[in-house]
N, C-alpha and C positions, 0 to 999 in steps of 0.2 A: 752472728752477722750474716754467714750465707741464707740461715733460715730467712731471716727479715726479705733481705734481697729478691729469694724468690719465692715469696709472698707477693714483695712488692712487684716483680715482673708479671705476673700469675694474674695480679689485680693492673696491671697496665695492660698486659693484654688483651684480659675480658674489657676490659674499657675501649680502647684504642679494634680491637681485631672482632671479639665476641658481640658485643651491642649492636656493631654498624652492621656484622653481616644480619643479624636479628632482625632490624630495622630494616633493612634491603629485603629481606625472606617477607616479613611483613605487607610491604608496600607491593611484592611480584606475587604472593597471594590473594590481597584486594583486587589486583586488577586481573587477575585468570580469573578471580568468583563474577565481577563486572563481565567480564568478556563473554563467561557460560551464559550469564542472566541475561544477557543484552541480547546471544542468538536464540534463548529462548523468547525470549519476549518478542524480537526480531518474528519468531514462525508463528506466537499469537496474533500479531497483527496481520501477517498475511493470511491467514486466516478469517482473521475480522473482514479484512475486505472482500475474500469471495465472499463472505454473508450469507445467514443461516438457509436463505430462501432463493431459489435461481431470479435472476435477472426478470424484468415484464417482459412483457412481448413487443412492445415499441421500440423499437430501437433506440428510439432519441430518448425516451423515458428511462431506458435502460443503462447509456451513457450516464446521464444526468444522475441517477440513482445509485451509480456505481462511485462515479468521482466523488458524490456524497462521502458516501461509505469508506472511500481510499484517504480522505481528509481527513475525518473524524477517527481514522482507527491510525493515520500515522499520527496525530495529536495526543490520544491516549498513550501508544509508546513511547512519543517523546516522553511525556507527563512520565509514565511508567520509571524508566531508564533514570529520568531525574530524582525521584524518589529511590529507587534501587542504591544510584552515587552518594546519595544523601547518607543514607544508613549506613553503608558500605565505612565512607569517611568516618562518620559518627563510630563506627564499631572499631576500627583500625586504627585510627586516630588515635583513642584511649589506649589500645593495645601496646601502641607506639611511645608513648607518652611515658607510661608503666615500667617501659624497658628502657628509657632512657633513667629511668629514676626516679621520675614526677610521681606526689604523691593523689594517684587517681581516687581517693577514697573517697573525696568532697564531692567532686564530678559522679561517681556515680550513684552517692545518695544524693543528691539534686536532682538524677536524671530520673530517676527513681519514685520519689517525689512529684516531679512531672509529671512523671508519666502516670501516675495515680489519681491526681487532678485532672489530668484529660480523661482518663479513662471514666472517672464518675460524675464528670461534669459536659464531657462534650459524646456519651454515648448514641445520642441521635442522631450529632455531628458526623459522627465515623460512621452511623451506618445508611445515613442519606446518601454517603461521599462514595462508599462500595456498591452498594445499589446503583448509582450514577456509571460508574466504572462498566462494572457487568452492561447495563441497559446499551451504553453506547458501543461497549465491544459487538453485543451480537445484534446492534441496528437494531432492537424492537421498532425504535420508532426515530424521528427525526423531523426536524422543522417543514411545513407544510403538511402533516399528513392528519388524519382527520383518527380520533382515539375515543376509545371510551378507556379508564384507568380507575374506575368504581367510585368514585369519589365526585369526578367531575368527565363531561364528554365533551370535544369541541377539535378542534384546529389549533394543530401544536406550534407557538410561537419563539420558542426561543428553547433548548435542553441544553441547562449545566450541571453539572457533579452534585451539586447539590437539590434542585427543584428543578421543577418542570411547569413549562408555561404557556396555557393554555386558552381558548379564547369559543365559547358555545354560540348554541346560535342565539342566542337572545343579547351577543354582546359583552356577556361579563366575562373579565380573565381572574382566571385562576390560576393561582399557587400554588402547586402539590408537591411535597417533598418526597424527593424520591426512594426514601426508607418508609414512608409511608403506601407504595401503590405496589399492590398486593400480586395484584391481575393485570394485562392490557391487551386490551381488542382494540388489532390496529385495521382499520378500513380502505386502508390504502396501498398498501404492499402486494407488489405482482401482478393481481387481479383482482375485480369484483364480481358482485353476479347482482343484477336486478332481479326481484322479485315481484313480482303484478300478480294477483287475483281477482279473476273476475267473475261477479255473479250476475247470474242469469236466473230466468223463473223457469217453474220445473214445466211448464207448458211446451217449454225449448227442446226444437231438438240437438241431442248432444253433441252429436256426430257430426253435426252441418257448425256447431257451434265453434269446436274442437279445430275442425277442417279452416274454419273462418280466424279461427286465432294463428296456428299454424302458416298460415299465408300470409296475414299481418306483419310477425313476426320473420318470418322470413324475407319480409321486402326492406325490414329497416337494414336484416343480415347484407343482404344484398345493395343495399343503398351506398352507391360510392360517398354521400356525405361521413357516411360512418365506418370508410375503411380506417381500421386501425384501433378504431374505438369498441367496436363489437367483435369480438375476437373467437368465437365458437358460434354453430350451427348453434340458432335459439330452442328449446325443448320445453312442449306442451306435455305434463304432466300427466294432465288429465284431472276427474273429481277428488279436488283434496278437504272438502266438507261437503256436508248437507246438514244444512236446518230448517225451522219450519218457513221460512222468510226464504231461502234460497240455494242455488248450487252453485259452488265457489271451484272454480277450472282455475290452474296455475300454470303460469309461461314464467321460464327463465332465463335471461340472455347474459350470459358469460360476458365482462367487459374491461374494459382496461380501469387501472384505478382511480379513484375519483369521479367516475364516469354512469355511476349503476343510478344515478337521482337522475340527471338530465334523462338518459336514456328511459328511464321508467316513465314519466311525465310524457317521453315524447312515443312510445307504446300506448300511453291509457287514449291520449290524445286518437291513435291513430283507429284502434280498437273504437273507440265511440264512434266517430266518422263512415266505418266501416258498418258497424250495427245499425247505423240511424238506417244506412243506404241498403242491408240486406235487410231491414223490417223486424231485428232483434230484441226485443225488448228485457231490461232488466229491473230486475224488483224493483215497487216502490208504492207508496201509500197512494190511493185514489179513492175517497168521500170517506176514508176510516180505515178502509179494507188494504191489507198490507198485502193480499192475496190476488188482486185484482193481476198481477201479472203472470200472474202461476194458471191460467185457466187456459186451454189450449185455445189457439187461433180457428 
């Protein structure tokens, strides 16, 4: 009779005293694992938002580019932190479950199951979805900014977790899933640099040529229309080819982003205006003869 008794007490206790503390240890475990992962993820994002690349040089470009980057990387940590709870409960939960009695067996061959089916049915799903992840943590790229991503190049419209959406210049938008884009050359980030080469016939001389590009180039530098946008003292090269047609001089002008086309156009523009007025002449066919501007004056 005493044996029975405390049996029976032994199994009232674990019931009654043993489980609930179990079940409490449980639940103040989930949430110290929650709490570790949440300041970790917490210093990924702050991180995310300094961003891999220092700020442009515009200030208001630089605001703009920043509050981007602060949006999109506290959105990922939320997303983050939500996924994190999800498991978390998902894991605990069973544990909990288990200890009170319930038999977990079903639950975790279902989950199991599951998760097997996703695994061989949605593998491009999960790896567009991580790819997405990573891309928006270190800001490769982000809406407006102008990409090549090997697949397709254009003016980026819209990035989600899963694709990325894009629009070239002939108008058509593309699709690209983001477990697909291998590479990205982003054109837009911090800086540009314009690149102009111009050829001349070798009748030319270099020096006066060089001298002429140089001062060109230094009046857009100096041009208040273009404080802000031309951001470095412009650099003449010098000869970056020779063929039998012509010699090809290179100017480069350092420029904020988005900014290296306009600025190029408005270089060649200035360069020709200049040449017509110093008597310049640059290659070109005359009755056949490709040579007619290579013969000195």
């Amino acid at each position: 009779m005493g044996l029975m008794f405390a049996i029976d007490w032994n199994h009232d206790a674990d019931v009654l005293i043993g489980k609930p503390i179990a079940v409490v240890a449980l639940v103040v475990l989930a949430l110290v694992i929650r709490w570790v992962l949440g300041k970790l993820i917490d210093r990924i994002v702050l991180h995310a938002e300094e961003g891999v690349l220092p700020d442009r040089f515009s200030s208001k470009e630089a605001n703009g580019n920043h509050t981007r980057r602060v949006q999109r990387a506290k959105t990922m940590g939320s997303l983050l932190k939500s996924i994190v709870g999800g498991v978390l409960v998902a894991v605990f939960g069973t544990m909990i479950l288990a200890e009170v009695g319930v038999n977990i067996a079903p639950i975790i061959a279902s989950a199991g199951i599951v998760g097997i089916a996703l695994g061989f049915g949605a593998q491009s799903l999960v790896k567009d979805f991580l790819s997405g992840i990573f891309m928006i943590f270190e800001d490769q790229y982000g809406v407006g900014d102008v990409v090549d991503v090997g697949a397709a190049s254009g003016t980026i419209e819209a990035v989600s977790l899963r694709v990325t959406r894009l629009r070239d210049q002939q108008g058509t938008v593309w699709y690209v899933p983001n477990g697909e884009i291998l590479r990205v050359g982003n054109m837009s980030q911090n800086w540009a640099r314009a690149v102009v080469d111009v050829n001349v016939g070798y009748g030319e001389d270099l020096s006066r040529v060089t001298r002429i590009l140089k001062e060109v180039a230094h009046d857009i530098w100096a041009d208040d229309d273009y404080k802000g946008v031309v951001i470095e003292e412009p650099e003449v090269t010098g000869v970056e080819t020779m063929t039998p047609e012509a010699i090809s001089l290179r100017v480069l002008i350092k420029t904020a982003p988005m900014q290296q086309w306009a600025i190029a156009r408005e270089l060649r523009l200035r360069i020709k205006a200049r040449f017509d007025h110093e008597g310049i002449r640059m290659p070109f066919w005359e009755g056949g003869n490709p040579y007619s501007a290579m013969a000195p004056k």
